[in-house]
C-alpha positions in Angstrom: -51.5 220.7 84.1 -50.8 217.6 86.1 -52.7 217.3 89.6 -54.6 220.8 88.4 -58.2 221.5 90.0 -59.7 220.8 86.8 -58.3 217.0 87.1 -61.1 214.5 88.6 -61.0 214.0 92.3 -60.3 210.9 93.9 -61.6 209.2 96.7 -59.8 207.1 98.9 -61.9 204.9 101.1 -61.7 201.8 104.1 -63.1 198.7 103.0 -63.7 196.0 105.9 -61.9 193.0 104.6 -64.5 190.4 103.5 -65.9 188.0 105.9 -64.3 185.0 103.9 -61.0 186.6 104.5 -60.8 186.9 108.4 -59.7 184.7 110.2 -60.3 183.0 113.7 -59.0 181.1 116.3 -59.7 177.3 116.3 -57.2 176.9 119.7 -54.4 178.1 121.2 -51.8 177.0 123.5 -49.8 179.2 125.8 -46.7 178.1 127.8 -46.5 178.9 131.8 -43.4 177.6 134.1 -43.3 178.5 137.9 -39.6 178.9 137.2 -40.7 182.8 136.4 -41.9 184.7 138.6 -43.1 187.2 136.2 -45.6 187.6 133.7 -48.1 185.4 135.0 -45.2 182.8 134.7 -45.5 182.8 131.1 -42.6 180.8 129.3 -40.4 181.6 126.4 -38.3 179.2 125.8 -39.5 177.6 122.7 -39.7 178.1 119.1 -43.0 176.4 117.6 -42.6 175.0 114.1 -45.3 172.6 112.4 -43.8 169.2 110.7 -43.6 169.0 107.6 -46.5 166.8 106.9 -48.5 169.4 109.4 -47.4 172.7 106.9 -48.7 170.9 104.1 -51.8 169.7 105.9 -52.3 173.2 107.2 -51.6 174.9 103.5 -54.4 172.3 101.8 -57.0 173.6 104.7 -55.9 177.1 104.9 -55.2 177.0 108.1 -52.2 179.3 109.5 -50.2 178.9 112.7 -49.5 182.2 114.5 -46.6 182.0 116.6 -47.1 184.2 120.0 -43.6 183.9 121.7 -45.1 182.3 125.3 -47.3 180.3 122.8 -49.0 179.8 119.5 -52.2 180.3 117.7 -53.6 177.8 115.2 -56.7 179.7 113.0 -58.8 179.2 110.2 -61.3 180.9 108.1 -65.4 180.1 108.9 -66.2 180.4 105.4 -63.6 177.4 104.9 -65.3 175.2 108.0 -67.5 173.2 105.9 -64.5 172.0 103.8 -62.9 171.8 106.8 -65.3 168.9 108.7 -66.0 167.5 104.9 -62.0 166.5 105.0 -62.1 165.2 108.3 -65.4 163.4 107.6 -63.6 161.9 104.7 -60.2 160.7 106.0 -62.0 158.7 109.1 -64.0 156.5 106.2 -61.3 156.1 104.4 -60.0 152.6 104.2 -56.1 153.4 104.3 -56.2 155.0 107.5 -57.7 154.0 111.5 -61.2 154.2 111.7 -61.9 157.1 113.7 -61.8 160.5 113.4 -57.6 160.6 113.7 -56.6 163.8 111.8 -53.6 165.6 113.7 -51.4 168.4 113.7 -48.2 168.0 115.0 -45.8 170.4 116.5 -42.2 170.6 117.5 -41.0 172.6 120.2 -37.7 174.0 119.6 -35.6 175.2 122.7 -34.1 179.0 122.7 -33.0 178.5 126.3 -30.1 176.8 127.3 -30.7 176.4 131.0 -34.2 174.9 130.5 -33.5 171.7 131.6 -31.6 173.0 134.4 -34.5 175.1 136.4 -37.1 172.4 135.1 -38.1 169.4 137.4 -37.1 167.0 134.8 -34.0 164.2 135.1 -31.0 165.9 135.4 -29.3 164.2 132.6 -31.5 165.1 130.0 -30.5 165.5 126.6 -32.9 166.3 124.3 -31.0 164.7 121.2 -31.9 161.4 123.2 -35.4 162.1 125.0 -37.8 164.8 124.0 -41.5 165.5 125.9 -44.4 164.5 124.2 -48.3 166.0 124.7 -51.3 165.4 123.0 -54.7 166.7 123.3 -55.9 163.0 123.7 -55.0 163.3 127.6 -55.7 166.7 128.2 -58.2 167.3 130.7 -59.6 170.7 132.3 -57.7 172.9 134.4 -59.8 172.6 138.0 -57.5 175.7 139.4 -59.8 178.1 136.8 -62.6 179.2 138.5 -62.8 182.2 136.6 -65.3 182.3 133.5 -63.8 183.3 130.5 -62.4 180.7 128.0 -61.6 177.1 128.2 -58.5 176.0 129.5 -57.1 172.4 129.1 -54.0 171.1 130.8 -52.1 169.2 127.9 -49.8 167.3 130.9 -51.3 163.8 131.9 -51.4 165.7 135.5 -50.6 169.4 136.5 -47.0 169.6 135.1 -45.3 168.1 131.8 -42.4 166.4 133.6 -40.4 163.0 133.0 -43.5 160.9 132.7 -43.7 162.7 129.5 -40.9 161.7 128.6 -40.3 159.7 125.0 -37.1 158.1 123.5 -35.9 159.5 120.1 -35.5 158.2 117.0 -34.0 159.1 113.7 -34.9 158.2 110.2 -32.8 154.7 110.7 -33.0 152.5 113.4 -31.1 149.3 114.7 -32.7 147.7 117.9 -32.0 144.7 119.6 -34.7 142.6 120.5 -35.3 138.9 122.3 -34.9 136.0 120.6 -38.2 135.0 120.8 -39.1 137.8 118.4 -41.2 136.8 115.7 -42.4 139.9 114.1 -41.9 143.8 114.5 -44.4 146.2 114.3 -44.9 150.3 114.7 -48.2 151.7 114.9 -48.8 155.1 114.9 -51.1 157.0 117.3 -54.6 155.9 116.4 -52.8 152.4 116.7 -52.7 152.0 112.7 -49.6 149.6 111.8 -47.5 151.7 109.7 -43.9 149.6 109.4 -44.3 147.4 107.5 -46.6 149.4 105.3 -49.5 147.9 103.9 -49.0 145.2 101.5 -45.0 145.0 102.2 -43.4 142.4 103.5 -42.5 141.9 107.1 -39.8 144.0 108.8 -36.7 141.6 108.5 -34.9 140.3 111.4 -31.5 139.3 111.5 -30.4 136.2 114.0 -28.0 136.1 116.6 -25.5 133.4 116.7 -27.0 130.9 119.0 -31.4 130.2 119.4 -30.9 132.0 122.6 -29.1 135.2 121.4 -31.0 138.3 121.0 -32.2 139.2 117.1 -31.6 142.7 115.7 -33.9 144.1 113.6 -33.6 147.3 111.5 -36.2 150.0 111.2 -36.6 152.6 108.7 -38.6 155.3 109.4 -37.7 157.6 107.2 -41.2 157.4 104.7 -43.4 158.3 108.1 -44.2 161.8 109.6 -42.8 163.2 112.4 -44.5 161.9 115.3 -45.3 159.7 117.9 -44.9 155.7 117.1 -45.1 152.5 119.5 -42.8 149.0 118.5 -44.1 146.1 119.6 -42.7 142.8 119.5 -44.8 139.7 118.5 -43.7 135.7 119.0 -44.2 133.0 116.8 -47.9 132.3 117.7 -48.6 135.8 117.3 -48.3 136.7 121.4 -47.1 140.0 122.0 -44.0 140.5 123.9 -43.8 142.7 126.7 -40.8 143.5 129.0 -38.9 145.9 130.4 -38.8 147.6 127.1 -41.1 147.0 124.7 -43.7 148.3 124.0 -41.6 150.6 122.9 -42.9 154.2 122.5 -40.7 156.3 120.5 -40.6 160.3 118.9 -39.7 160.5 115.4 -38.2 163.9 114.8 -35.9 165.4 112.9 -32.2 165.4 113.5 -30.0 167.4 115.2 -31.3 167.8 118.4 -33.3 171.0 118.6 -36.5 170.0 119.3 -37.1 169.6 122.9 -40.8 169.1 122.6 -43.4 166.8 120.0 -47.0 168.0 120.5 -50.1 166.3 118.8 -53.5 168.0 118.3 -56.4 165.7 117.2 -58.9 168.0 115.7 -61.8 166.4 117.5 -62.7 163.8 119.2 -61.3 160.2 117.4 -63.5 157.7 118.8 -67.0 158.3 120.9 -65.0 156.7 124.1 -62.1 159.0 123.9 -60.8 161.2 126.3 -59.4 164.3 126.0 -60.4 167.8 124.8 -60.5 169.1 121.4 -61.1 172.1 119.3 -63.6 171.0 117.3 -66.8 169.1 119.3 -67.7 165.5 118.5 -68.7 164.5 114.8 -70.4 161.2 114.8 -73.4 163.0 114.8 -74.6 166.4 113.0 -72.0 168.7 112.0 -71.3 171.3 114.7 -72.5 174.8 114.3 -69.6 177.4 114.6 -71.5 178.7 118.1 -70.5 175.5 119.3 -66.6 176.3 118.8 -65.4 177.9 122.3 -62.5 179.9 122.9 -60.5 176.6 123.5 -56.7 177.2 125.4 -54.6 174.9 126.0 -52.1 175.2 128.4 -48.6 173.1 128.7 -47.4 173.9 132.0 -43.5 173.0 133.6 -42.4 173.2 137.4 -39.3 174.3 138.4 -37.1 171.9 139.9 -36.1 172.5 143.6 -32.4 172.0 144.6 -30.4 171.7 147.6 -28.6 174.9 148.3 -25.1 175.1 149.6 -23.0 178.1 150.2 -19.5 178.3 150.5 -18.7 181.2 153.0 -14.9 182.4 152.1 -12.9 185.0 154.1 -11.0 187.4 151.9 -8.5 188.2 154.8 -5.4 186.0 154.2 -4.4 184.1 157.6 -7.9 185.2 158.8 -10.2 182.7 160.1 -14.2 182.2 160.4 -15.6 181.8 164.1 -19.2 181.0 165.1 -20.4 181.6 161.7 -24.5 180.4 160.8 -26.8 181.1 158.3 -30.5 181.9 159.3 -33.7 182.0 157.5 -37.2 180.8 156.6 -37.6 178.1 154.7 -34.6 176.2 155.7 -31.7 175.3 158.4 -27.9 174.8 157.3 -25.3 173.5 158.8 -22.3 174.4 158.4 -19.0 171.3 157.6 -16.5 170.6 160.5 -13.8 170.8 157.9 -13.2 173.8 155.7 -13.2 172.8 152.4 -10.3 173.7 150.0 -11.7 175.6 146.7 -9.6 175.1 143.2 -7.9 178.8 144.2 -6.3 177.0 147.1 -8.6 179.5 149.5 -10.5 177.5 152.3 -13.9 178.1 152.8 -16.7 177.2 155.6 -19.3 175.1 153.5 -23.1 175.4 154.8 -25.2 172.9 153.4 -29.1 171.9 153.6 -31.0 168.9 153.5 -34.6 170.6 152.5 -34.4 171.4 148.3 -35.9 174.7 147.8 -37.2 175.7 144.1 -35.6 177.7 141.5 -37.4 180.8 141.0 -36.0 184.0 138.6 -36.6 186.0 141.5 -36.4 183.9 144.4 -38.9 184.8 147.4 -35.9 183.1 149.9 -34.3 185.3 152.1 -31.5 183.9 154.2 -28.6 186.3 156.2 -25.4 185.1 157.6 -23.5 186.1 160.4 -20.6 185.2 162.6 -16.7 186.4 163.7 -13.5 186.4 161.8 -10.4 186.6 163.7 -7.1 187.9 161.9 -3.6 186.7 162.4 -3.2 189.2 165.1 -6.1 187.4 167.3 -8.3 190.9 166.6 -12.1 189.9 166.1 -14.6 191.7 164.5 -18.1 190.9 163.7 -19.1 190.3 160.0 -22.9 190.3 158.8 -24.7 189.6 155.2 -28.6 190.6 155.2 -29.4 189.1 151.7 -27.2 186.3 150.8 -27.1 185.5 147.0 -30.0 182.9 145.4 -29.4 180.1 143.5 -28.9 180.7 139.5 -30.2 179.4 136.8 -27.3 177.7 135.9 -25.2 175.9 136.7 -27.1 173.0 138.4 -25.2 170.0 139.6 -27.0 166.6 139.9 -28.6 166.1 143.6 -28.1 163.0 145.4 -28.5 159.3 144.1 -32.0 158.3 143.3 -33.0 162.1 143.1 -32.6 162.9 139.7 -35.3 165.6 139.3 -33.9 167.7 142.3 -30.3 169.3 141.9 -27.5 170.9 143.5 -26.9 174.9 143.3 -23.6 176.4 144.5 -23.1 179.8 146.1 -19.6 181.6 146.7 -20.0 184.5 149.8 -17.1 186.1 150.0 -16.7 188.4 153.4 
């Protein structure tokens, strides 16, 4: 009889995956913004997808990218590490590519969050299907703020914050530029500073004259053969002189279009040449291969501040044929002054509008505490006294642009009604 006592037993045991199988982590990189106030400030507003040439780089390496939601995770298996440094090894002697250890991953950063431009201290008028941010771990340096021991922790911003410095034009797969009429010759290099347009052995890049000696040349660039990534055009006369100006070099993001991505990150796996900066996952192979006790518990960490704005408040008596009397807004952190004209809102209502000249930052829960208080006198003449304790924060969105020449602060609007 089926499943009878007199039928064999079975045995069902654990077995520890093999040591070949598990993986580990080569780096990770967690996102932080002082925007939230939560969380240890962890952000997340990004989606993190590898290029294409990255996926299939990762596949032939058996590497896998785990995606952590404030962050990701890049591991690999130590019984694959010796192929691992053999490929690297490899690609810096061979003769098609820089000399140097140049191997990359490249990342895109795709934005969930609508108002992330808004509450971040970047431009104003950022769009990110023209400008997106670019990091790599060839400028990251430590993070002097952690004294605690524990694991590594790199800044991948030039300084504390990724902010408009970071900031790269955007290109897509074909390109028309405009260039002096002195040009000669366009070039792109890549990264490690390897000339990739023209390719090797093509001719080059053809330029197309203006109507005079003097007019500016155009010049059209296809980049549609490269990777994703970051390039630099240069311009070069006749003797073979570069040309520098306001815009060239040029340094450009080549990413794909549509106008998701918001960020273009680039990991060299370890150090590319023995006077290179930066910090990397693997240690330094011009020598002896490392030893995996030598691989640390290596974090990077991309960081944005929140952009301060200048508050305003728009104080609005719900009383009609009332009026506001000896109204003022008090409070740490800054003093307002209130309009000598009410201001007429798009309802037709007037309001009393209390303005600031010190920006204060955005924060998902703001620590700024301001209370207003004052007199409102009806038609009749009758006063009575009128008091807020807490008067509203500024949002998330909308943020207007600040004034001229300030285009990393904003402006943040507030209706009291009372």
């Amino acid at each position: 009889m089926s499943g009878g006592i007199g039928q064999a037993s079975r045995s069902f045991t654990y077995a520890p995956p093999r040591l070949s199988n598990r993986y580990q982590r080569l780096f990770s990189v967690i996102f932080t913004h002082n925007y939230y106030t939560q969380n240890q400030g962890l952000c997340a507003d990004f989606d993190v997808v590898p290029t294409e040439a990255t996926s299939q780089l990762m596949a032939s390496l058996g590497l896998i990218l785990r995606n952590e939601g404030t962050g990701f995770s890049v591991l690999y298996q130590p019984a694959n590490l010796d192929d691992l440094i053999g490929y690297l090894r490899r690609e810096a002697q061979n003769p098609e590519v820089q000399t140097g250890f140049w191997t990359r991953m490249t990342f895109l950063l795709l934005l969930n969050n609508p108002a992330f431009v808004g509450v971040t201290a970047l431009p104003i008028q950022t769009k990110q299907s023209v400008v997106n941010l670019f990091g790599c771990n060839l400028q990251a340096h430590s993070d002097k703020s952690e004294a605690s021991p524990g694991p590594v922790v790199a800044m991948l911003a030039q300084g504390r914050y990724m902010g408009g410095d970071a900031l790269r034009d955007v290109v897509s797969g074909e390109v028309t530029l405009v260039v002096p009429p002195a040009t000669h010759r366009v070039i792109v290099t890549d990264l490690s500073g390897k000339t990739v347009l023209p390719s090797p052995g093509a001719d080059d890049v053809t330029l197309f004259d203006g109507a005079t000696p003097a007019s500016p040349k155009r010049v059209w660039l296809d980049f549609t053969s490269l990777p994703n990534d970051y390039y630099t055009i240069s311009l070069e006369a006749v003797d073979g002189e570069p040309i520098e100006n306001a815009i060239y070099p040029r340094e450009v993001l080549y990413v794909p279009s549509g106008g998701d991505s918001m960020v273009l990150l680039d990991f060299l796996f370890t150090q590319p040449e023995p006077d290179s900066g930066g910090i990397y996952p693997i240690p330094p192979l011009f020598h002896a291969d490392p030893r995996p006790a030598e691989f640390d518990r290596l974090t990077y960490r991309l960081a944005f501040d929140a952009r301060e704005t200048y508050w305003q408040y728009y104080v609005v008596s719900q009383i009609p044929g009332s009026r506001l009397r000896d109204v003022e807004i008090s409070g740490p952190g800054a003093e307002f002054e209130a309009e000598p004209d009410p201001v007429r809102l798009p309802d037709g209502s007037l309001a009393t509008l209390f303005t600031t000249g010190t920006p204060l930052p955005l924060r998902e829960k703001s620590a700024q505490r301001f209370r207003l208080e004052g007199l409102r006198r009806d038609a009749s003449g009758h006063e009575n006294a009128i008091s807020v304790a807490r008067l509203p924060v500024a949002p998330a969105a909308p943020v207007w642009p600040g004034p001229v020449g300030e285009s990393a602060t904003g402006t943040s609007e507030m209706f009291v009604y009372v």
